[in-house]
SESEFI-832723 format. One record per residue (C-alpha): residue in one letter; x, y, z. Coordinates in steps of 0.02 Angstrom, whole numbers. Each point is the difference from the previous one (the first is absolute). Layout:
N
+------+--------+--------+--------+
: rest :     px :     py :     pz :
+------+--------+--------+--------+
:    A :      X :      Y :      Z :
...
+------+--------+--------+--------+
***
This chain:
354
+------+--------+--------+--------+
: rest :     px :     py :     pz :
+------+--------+--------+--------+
:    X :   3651 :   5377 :   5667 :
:    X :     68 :   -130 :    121 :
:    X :    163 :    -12 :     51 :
:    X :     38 :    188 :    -18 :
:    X :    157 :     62 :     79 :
:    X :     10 :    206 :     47 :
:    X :    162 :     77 :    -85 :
:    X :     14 :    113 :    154 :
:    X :    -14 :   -142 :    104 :
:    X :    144 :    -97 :    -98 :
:    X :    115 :    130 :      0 :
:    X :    -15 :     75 :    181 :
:    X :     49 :   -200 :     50 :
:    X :    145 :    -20 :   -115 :
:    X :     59 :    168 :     63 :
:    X :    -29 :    -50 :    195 :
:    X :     71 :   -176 :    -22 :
:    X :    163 :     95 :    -68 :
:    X :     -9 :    128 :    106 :
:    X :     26 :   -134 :    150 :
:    X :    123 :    -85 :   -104 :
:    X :    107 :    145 :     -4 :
:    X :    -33 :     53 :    181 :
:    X :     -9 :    195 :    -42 :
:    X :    -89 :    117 :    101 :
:    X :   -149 :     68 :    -78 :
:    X :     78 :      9 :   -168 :
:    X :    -67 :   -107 :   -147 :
:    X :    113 :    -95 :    -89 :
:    X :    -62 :     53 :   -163 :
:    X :     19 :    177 :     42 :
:    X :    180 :    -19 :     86 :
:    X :     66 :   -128 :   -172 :
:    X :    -54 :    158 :   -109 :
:    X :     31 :    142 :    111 :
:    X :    166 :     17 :    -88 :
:    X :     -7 :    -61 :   -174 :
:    X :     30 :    127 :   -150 :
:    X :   -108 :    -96 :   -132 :
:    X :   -174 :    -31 :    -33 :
:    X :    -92 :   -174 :     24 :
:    X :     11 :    -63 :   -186 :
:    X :   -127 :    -85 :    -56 :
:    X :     29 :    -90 :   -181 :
:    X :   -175 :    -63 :   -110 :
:    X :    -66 :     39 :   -169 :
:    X :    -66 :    167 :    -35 :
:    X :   -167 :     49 :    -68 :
:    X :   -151 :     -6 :     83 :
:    X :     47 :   -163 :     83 :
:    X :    173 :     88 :     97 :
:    X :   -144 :    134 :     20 :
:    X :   -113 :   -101 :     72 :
:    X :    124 :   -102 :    125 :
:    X :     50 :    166 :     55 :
:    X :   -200 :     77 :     44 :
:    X :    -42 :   -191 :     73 :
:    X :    180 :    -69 :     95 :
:    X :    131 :    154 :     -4 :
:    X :    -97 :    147 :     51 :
:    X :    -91 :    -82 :    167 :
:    X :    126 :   -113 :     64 :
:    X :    142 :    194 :    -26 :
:    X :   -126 :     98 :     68 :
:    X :    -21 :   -114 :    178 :
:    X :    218 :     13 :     13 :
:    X :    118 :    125 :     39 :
:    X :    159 :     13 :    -90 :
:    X :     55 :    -12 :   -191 :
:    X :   -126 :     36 :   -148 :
:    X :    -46 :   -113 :   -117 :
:    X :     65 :     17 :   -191 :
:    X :    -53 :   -107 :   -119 :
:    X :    138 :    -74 :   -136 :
:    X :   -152 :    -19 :   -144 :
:    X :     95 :   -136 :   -124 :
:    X :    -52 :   -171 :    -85 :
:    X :     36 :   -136 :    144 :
:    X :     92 :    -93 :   -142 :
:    X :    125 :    163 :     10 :
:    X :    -11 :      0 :    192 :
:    X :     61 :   -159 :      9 :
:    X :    142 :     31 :    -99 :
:    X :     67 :    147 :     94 :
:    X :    -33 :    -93 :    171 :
:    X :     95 :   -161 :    -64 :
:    X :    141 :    131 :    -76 :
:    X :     13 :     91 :    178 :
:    X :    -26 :   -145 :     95 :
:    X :     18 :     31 :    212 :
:    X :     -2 :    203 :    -60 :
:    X :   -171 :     20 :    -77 :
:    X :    -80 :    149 :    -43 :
:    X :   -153 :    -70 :     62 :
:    X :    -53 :    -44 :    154 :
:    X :   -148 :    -96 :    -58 :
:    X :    -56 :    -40 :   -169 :
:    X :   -173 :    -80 :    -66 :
:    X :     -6 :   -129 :   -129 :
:    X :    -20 :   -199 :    -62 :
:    X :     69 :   -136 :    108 :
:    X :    105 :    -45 :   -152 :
:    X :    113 :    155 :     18 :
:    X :     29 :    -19 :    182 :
:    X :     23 :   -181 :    -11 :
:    X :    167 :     63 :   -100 :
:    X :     34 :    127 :    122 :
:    X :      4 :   -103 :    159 :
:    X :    119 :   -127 :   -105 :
:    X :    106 :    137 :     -3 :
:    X :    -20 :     51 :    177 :
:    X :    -67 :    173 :    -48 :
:    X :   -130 :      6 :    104 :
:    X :    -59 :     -1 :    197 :
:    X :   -119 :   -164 :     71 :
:    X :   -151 :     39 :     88 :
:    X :    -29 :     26 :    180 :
:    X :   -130 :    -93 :     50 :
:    X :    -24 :     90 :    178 :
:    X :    -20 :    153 :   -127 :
:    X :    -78 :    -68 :   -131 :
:    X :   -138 :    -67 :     96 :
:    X :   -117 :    -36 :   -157 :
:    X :     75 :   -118 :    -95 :
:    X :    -94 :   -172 :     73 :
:    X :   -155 :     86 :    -83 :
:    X :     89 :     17 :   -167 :
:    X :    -55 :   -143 :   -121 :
:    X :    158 :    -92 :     -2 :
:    X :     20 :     -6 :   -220 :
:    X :     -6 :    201 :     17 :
:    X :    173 :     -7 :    141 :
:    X :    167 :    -56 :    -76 :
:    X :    130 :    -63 :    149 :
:    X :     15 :    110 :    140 :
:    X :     49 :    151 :    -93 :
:    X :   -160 :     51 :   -126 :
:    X :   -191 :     -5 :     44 :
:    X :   -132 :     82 :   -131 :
:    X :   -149 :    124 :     39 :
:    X :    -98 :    -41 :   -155 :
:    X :     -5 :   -157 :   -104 :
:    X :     18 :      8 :   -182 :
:    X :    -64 :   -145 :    -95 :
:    X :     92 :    -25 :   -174 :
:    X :   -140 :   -138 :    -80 :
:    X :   -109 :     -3 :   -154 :
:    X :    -97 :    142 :    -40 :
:    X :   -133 :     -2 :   -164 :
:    X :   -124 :     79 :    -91 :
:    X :   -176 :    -59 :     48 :
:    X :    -84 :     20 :   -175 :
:    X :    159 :    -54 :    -85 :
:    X :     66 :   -170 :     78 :
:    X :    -41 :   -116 :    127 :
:    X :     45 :    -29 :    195 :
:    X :    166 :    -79 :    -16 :
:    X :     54 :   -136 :    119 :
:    X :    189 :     14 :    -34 :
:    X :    135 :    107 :    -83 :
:    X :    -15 :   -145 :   -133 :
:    X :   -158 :     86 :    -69 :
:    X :    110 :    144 :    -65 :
:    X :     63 :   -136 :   -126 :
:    X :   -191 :    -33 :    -65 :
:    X :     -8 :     27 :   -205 :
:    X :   -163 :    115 :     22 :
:    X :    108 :    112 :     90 :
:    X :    124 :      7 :   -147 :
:    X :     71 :    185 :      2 :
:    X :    -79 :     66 :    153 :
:    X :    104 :    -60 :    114 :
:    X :     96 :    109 :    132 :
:    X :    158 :    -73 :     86 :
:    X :    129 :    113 :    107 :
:    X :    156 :     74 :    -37 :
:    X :    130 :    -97 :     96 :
:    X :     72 :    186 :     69 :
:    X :   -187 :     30 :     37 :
:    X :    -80 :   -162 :     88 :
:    X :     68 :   -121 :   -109 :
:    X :    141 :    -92 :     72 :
:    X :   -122 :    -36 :    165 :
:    X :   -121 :    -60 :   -106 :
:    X :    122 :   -102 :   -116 :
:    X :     19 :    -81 :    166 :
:    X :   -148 :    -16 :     46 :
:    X :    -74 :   -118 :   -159 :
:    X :    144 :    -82 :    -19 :
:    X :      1 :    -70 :    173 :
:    X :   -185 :    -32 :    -71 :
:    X :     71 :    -99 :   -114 :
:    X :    114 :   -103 :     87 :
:    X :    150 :    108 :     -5 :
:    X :    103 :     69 :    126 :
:    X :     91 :    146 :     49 :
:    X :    159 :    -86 :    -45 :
:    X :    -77 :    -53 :   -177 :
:    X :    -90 :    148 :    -79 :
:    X :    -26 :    -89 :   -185 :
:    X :   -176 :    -79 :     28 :
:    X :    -80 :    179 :     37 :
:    X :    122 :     89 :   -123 :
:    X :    -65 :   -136 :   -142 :
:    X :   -182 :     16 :     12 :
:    X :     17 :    210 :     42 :
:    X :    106 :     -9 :   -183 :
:    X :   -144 :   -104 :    -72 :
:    X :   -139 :    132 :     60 :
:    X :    116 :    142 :   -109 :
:    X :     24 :   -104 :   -143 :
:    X :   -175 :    -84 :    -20 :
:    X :   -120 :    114 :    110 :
:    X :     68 :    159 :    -47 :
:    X :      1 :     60 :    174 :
:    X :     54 :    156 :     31 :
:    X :    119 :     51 :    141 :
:    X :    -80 :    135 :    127 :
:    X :    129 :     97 :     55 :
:    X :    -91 :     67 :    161 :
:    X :   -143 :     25 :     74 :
:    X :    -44 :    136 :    -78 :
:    X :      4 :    -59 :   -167 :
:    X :    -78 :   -164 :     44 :
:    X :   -168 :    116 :     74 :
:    X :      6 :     78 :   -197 :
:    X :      3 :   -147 :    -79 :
:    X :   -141 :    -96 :     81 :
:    X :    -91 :    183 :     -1 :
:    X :     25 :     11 :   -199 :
:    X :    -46 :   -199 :    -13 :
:    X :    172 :    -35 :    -75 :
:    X :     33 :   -135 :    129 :
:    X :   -134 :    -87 :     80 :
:    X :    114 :   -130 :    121 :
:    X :    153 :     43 :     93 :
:    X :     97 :    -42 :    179 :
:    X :    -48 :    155 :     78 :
:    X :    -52 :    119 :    174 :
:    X :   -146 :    -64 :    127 :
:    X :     -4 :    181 :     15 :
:    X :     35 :     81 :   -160 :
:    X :   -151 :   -121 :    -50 :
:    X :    -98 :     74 :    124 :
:    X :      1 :    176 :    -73 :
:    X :     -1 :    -61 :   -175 :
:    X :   -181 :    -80 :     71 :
:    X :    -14 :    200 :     76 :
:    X :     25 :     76 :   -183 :
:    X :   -134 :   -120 :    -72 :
:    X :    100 :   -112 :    -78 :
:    X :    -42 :   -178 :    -18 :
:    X :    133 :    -73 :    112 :
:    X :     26 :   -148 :    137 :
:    X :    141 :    -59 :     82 :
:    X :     13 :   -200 :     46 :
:    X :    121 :    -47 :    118 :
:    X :     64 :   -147 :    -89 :
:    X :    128 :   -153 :     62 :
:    X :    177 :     94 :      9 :
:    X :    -65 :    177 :     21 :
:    X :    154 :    118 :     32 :
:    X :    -28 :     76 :    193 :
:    X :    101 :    171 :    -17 :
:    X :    -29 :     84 :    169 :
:    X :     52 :    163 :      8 :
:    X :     72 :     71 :    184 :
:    X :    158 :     71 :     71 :
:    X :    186 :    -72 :     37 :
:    X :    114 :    101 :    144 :
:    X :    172 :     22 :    -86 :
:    X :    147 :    -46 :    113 :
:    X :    119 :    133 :     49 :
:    X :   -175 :    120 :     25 :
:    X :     48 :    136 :    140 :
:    X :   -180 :    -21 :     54 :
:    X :    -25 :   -181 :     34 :
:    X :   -142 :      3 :    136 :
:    X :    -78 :    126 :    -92 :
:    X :     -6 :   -112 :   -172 :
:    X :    -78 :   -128 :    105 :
:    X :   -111 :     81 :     82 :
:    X :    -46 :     80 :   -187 :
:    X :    -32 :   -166 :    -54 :
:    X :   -116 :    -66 :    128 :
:    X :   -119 :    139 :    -37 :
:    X :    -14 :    -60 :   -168 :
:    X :    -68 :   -163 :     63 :
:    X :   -124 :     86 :    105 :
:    X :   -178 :    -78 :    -67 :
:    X :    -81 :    185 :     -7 :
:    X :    143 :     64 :   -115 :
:    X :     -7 :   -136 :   -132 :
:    X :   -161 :     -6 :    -11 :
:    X :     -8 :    195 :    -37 :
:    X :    125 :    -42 :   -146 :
:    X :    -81 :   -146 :    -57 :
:    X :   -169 :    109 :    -33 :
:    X :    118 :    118 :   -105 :
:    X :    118 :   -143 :    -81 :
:    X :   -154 :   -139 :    -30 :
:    X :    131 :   -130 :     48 :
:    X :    -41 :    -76 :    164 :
:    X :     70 :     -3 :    157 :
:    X :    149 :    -93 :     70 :
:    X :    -59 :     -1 :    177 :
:    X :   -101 :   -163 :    -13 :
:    X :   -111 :     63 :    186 :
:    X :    -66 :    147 :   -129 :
:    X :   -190 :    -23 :    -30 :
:    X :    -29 :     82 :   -184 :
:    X :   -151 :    109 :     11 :
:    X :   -158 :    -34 :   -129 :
:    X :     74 :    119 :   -129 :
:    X :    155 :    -97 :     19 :
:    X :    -63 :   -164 :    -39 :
:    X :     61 :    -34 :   -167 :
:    X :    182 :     49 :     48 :
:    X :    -11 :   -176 :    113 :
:    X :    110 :   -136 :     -3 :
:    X :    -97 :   -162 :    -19 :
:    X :     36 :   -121 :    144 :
:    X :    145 :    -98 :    -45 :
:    X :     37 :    112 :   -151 :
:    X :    156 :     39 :     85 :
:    X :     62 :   -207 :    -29 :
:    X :    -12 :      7 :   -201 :
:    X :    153 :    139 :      1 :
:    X :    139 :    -56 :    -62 :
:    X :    152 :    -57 :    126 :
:    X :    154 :     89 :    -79 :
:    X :    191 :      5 :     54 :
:    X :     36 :    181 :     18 :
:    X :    171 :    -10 :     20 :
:    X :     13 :   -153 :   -166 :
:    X :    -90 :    114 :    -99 :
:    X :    127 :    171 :     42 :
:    X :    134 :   -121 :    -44 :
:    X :    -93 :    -23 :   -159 :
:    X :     -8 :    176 :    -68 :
:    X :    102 :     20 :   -123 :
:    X :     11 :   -157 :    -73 :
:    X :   -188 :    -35 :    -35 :
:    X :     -7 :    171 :    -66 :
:    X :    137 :    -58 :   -154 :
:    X :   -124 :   -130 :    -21 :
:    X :   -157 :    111 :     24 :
:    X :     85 :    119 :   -127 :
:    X :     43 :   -149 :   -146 :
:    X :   -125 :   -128 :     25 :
:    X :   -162 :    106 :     47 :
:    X :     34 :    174 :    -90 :
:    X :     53 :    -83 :   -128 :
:    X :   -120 :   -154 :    -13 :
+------+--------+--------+--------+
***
C-alpha cells in the first residue's frame, strides 16, 4: 500500500494543531469541548450489518483512542436521517451522519450542516474528487450504480440503452424511484440529451421499457440480488458491490460500468449546531485514513475512496478501471432535490402506469 496514512498519527496532529490553537495547558481540546457535555456523540447510518460494520471498522478505534463522550449509534434509513436533520436544522440529533452525496447536497442548501476543516481533515486531497461533494461531504467507499447481468443469460452491455433490447423482453430490472430510481432517471436521461431541468426524455424511454419490455421495478437491493438469483431478471442498473457477492454466491453475474454510471459514495456529513465540532472532524478524518477503508472495502466489496489505496491481489476485481471514474454521470444535486416531488407525479402516472 502506498500512500498509507497512520490514524494515530492523524489524530494526535489534529489534536496538537488545536491544542496550540487554543493555547491550553496540557489539556486537549477534544477532551476539554466534551469534558462537560451531557449527551453522547450521535452517530446517524443505516442499521444492519453495514451500521455494524462502520461501528467494528471507524467507531470503535477512532472512540477508543479519545477521552470524553461515548458513541451511540442512531441506526435509521439515511433517507429518514435526512429528513429529521433537514426538520431540526442547526439542532440535530446527530452530530454526524453517513450517507449519498445527494442527501447532503440538500442539507447544506439548507445550511444544516458544518464545512470541513481542512487543517483537520487532512485527507481529503487523496479523496478521488467524484467521491467529495463541496467542502462539506467526502466518501470512504465508492458505490458504483452501473449495469449488472447475467453471464449465461445476456450479453456485456455498453449502455443503459441495452436494457431496451427485445431479447430482454420481461427480464428487465429498473429501480424504484424511492429506491435508486430518481438518480438513475437522471442519470439516462442526461444520457439522452435531457437535463435536470427537463426530465421527459429519460421519463419517455423508462415508460417505454414498462410498457414494451415488461421490466420490472426492483425495489431494493435486496430484491434485485433475488431476482437475478431466481433468473427472473437477467439486466438491471445495479451495485459494483452487490454484484460482487452475487459473483460470491455463484451466480452468473457482471457488472459494466457503462457511460452515465450513478457514483453514490457513501461517507459522513458534521451537522451544524453539533456540541462536539472538533471532535466530528477529527471523526471524519479517520474515516479517510487509507488503512480503515481499505479494511471496509474487504468487508463491503465496493472499493475504496482514498485513490493512494493499493487494492491487494484478492481485491483486484473490486478495481476501478483507469478512467472509469470519467463515464459517471455529472448530475446537479441541488436541480435534482428541487425536482422531487414533481418527477415523482410523473414517475407515478407515466411510468407506473405505462
Amino acid at each position: 500500500m502506498t500512500g498509507k496514512i497512520s490514524r494515530r498519527t492523524a489524530l494526535k496532529g489534529a489534536a496538537a494543531s488545536a491544542w496550540v490553537a487554543a493555547g491550553r495547558d496540557g489539556v486537549s481540546p477534544l477532551r476539554a469541548q466534551t469534558a462537560g457535555a451531557a449527551r453522547p456523540f450521535t452517530w446517524a447510518a443505516t442499521g444492519g450489518t453495514w451500521g455494524d460494520t462502520l461501528k467494528t471498522i471507524f467507531v470503535d478505534p477512532f472512540f477508543a483512542a479519545q477521552s470524553g463522550p461515548r458513541p451511540l449509534q442512531a441506526a435509521q434509513l439515511e433517507s429518514v436521517a435526512a429528513a429529521k436533520i433537514l426538520a431540526n436544522c442547526g439542532s440535530s440529533p446527530y452530530d454526524v451522519s453517513d450517507g449519498p452525496q445527494s442527501d447532503y447536497a440538500m442539507l447544506n442548501g439548507a445550511s444544516c450542516i458544518e464545512a470541513y476543516d481542512p487543517s483537520i481533515i487532512t485527507s481529503l486531497p487523496d479523496i478521488f474528487d467524484e467521491a467529495k461533494e463541496g467542502d462539506y461531504y467526502a466518501a470512504f467507499n465508492i458505490l458504483l450504480f452501473g449495469m449488472t447481468w447475467n453471464t449465461k443469460e445476456a450479453s456485456k452491455p455498453t449502455s443503459f440503452n441495452d436494457l431496451g433490447l427485445a431479447k430482454y423482453k420481461g427480464k428487465v430490472g429498473i429501480p424504484a424511484y424511492g429506491w435508486y430510481g430518481m438518480t438513475w432517471l437522471h442519470a439516462l436521461n442526461k444520457q439522452l440529451g435531457g437535463s435536470e431541468d427537463d426530465i421527459t426524455p429519460g421519463l419517455s424511454a423508462v415508460a417505454e421499457l414498462v410498457k414494451k419490455n415488461g421490466a420490472i421495478i426492483v425495489e431494493n437491493a435486496d430484491h434485485g440480488t433475488r431476482l437475478m438469483d431466481s433468473g427472473e431478471i437477467v439486466i438491471m442498473p445495479y451495485w459494483n458491490g452487490r454484484t460482487v457477492r452475487l459473483q460470491e454466491a455463484n451466480i452468473p453475474a457482471a457488472f459494466e460500468l457503462v457511460p452515465g454510471t450513478v457514483l453514490v459514495g457513501s461517507g459522513y456529513s458534521i451537522m451544524k449546531g453539533t456540541p462536539y465540532p472538533k471532535l466530528a472532524q477529527a471523526f471524519v478524518q479517520s474515516t479517510l485514513d487509507a488503512e480503515r477503508q481499505l479494511a471496509f472495502s474487504q468487508w463491503s466489496k465496493y472499493p475504496p475512496a482514498n485513490k493512494k489505496i493499493k487494492l491487494p491481489p484478492a481485491l483486484e476485481n473490486i478495481a476501478i478501471p483507469a478512467g472509469g471514474l470519467e463515464k459517471t454521470a455529472k448530475l446537479d444535486w441541488k436541480k435534482i432535490n428541487e425536482y422531487r416531488s414533481p418527477y415523482l407525479e410523473r414517475w407515478n402516472k407515466e411510468v407506473l402506469n405505462a
